[in-house]
Residue, then its C-alpha position, 0 to 999 in steps of 0.5 A: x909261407x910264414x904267417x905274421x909270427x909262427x907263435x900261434x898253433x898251425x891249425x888256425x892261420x892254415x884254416x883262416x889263410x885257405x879258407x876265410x881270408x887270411x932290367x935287362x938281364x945278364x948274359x948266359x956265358x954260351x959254349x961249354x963242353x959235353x956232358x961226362x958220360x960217366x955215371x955213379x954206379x950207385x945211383x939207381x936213375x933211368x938215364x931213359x929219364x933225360x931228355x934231350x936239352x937240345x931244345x933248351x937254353x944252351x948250356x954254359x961253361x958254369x952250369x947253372x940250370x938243370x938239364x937233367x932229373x936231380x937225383x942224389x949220390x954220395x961223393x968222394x968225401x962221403x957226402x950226400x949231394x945233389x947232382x943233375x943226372x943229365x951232364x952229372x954236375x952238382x945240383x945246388x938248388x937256388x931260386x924263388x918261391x912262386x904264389x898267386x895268392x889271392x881272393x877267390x870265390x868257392x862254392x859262392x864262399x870267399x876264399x883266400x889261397x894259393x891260387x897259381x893254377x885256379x882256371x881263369x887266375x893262371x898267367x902263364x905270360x908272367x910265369x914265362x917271363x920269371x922262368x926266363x928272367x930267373x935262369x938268365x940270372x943262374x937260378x935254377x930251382x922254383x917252388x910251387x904251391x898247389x890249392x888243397x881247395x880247387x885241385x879237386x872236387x869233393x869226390x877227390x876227382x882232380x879238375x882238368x883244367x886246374x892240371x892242364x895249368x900245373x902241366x903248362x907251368x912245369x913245361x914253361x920251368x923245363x924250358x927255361x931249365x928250371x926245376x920245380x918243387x911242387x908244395x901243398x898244404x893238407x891235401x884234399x881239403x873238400x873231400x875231408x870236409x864232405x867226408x865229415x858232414x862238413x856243410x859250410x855254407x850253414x856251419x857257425x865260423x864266428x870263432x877259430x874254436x868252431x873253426x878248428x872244430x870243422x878240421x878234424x882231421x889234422x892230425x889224423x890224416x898222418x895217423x889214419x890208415x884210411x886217409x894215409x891210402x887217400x892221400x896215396x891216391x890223390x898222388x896217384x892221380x895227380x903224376x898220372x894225369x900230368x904223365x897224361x898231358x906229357x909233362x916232361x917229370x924230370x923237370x920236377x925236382x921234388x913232390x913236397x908232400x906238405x909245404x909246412x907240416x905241423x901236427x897240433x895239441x889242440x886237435x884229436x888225438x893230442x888234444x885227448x888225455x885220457x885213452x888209447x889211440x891207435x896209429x895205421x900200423x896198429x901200435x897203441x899209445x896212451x894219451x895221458x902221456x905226454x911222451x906217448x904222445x910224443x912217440x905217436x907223432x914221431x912213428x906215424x910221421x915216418x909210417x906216412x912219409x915212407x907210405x907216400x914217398x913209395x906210392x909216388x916212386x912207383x908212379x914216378x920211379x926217379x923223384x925225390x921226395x920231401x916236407x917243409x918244416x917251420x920253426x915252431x918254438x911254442x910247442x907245449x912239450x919237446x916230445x911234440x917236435x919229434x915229426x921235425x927231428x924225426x924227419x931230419x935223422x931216420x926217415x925215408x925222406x930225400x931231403x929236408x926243406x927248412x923254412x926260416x926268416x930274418x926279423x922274427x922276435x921270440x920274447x922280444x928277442x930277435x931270433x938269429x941262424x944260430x937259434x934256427x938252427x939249434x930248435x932243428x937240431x942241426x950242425x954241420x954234419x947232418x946226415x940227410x941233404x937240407x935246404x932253406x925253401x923258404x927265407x925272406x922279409x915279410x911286409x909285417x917285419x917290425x925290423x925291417x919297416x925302414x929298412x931301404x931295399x939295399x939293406x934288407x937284400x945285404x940282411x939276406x946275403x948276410x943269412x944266405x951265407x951263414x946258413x951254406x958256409x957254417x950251417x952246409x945246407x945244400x941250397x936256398x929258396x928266397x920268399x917270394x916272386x912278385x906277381x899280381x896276387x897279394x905282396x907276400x914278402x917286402x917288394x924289392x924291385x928285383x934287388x934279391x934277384x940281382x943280388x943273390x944271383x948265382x952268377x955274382x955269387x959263384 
């Protein structure tokens, strides 16, 4: 999610936010014709990867949910596309983000975080009826967060019964032919800490300075090799134990290895300027220069991208992989955005996930698609698939404090639009599901719902 204004450096929302605190539905049309046996010979998926959809929704004559696992090809025009495996259609991702995020208790610390599948908050009845409400209407893709805080224990040992939830969620998504983008923010949050001699319970946290000072591993857990093989690990452990439970993985569309990720100047070893630093791949940059500094970020980006999205194919051969960016315009040098535009051109990266938002104001001037898109670099003919996962009105919108239900869900058609019709990305995440953790986006009633569905749009 976007915190109030991204203007403030990554570090200090994403420690307050984890840490201390920050109507009768349409009918499906029933009764369309069986799948095309044809495959891409290009494509490399196991077609063993597919279950039989008999169980599902029944199919329409327009296809709007996923029946298969989402793969990518190149079509006809030479274009990359997304396309479900199952019945060989394109696959346009279009649905919502979901979050439970609220307070929670944490070794007796209070926590704010996203708390979807903590044992005891889980709500698989609400969950059920937004995975039925969301493909009656032709949406067909959800994006989940996972807690860095609660998933695991401060040896990384994954809790069972937090993976029994995700497990139940991604079943109840497959049912309902939803897929699901599992997101997450730095991983692994209790190990790092124990690894650092972190005691929270007596450390001093009465500013974000002291605060920031208990993370360090920010940057460095792009740039480690030890943490780059930690992370690998915990990716291990978490599709084996969803393959443990049966969870059906052809219903995830993507592991997101970070809902945002954003390295930060104020945080070892960019923060230094003076030395030599030393990435996982032994290349040695200067940290008095700016510019070395700039290519630190961009090689140990697509180093880590490319280490994990190849430990999680050897568990999960046929998943796609991806990262959530944001639009940071206060970055102190443009070589410190490398990590966006790298991901964008010449990683190994899937697909790119975008986050942008109508009402955002940058020297009191309102930012448009236009401006978005310019900061990401980003035309028409952008060579790796990219989505919006998320996009939405916040309830700390100066714009829209007046504005009626009606006119914020035209805003968002009217962003919608221009970021497929002018912009080609492949897809669109609105922000976010009402549920009965804390409103994280302006409370429509289900106006967006109804007026973005696919099946008023197609």
């Amino acid at each position: 999610m976007i915190a109030v204004m991204k203007n403030k450096i990554f570090i200090v929302w994403l420690i307050i936010a984890i840490l201390f605190g920050c109507n009768s539905p349409l009918p499906l049309k029933i009764g369309g014709s069986e799948p095309a046996d044809n495959t891409d010979p290009t494509d490399n998926t196991d077609p063993s990867d597919n279950t039989d959809p008999s169980n599902k929704t029944e199919q329409s004559d327009v296809v709007y949910g996923r029946y298969g696992r989402v793969s990518i090809r190149t079509n006809e025009l030479n274009n990359s596309e997304f396309y479900d495996t199952y019945n060989n259609e394109v696959y346009t991702p279009r649905g919502f983000n979901y979050t439970d995020y609220r307070s929670y208790k944490w070794n007796n610390i209070d926590v704010y975080g996203h708390g979807t599948f903590n044992n005891g908050i889980y709500n698989n009845g609400e969950i059920s009826l937004m995975f039925k409400e969301l493909h009656s209407y032709g949406f067909n893709t959800v994006r989940v967060f996972l807690d860095p805080i609660a998933i695991a224990d401060s040896d990384g040992v994954l809790d069972p019964l937090y993976m029994n939830n995700v497990s139940d969620f991604i079943k109840e998504a497959d049912k309902n032919n939803i897929g699901v983008i599992i997101t997450t923010d730095p991983i692994l949050i209790p190990k790092h800490l124990k690894l650092s001699g972190v005691d929270l319970n007596s450390v001093d946290t009465s500013t974000n300075e002291k605060i920031n000072a208990l993370f360090t591993w920010v940057n460095t857990q792009y740039m480690d090799k030890s943490e780059i093989e930690m992370e690998k690990k915990f990716w291990t452990d978490f599709i084996t134990s969803l393959k443990n439970r049966e969870t059906p993985l052809e219903a995830i569309f993507a592991y997101e290895l970070r809902n945002e990720m954003a390295y930060t100047a104020d945080s070892a070893p960019l923060n230094l300027n003076s030395g030599t630093y030393t990435d996982a791949q032994g290349n040695i940059y200067d940290l008095s220069s700016v510019d070395s500094k700039g290519e630190l970020i961009k090689n140990s980006f697509k180093y880590w991208s490319k280490s994990i999205r190849d430990q999680i194919r050897l568990i999960d051969s046929n998943a796609l992989v991806t990262v959530g960016f944001y639009a940071n315009f206060y970055y102190p040098h443009p070589a410190l955005k490398g990590h966006v535009i790298s991901g964008l051109n010449d990683s190994e990266l899937d697909f790119v996930d975008l986050h942008i938002y109508p009402g955002e104001y940058i020297n009191s001037n309102e930012l448009k698609v236009a401006d978005y898109m310019s900061h990401f670099e980003i035309d028409a003919n952008c060579k790796k698939l990219v989505i919006v996962g998320e996009f939405g009105i916040i309830p700390e919108s100066e714009k829209y404090k007046n504005y009626n239900f009606s006119q914020m869900s035209t805003e968002l058609k009217n962003w919608k639009d221009i970021l497929v019709n002018t912009y080609k990305l492949d897809g669109w995440l609105v922000w976010t599901w009402k549920n009965s953790g804390i409103e994280l986006s302006k409370t429509d009633n289900q106006l967006y719902l109804k007026d973005l569905s696919p099946m008023i749009q197609d």
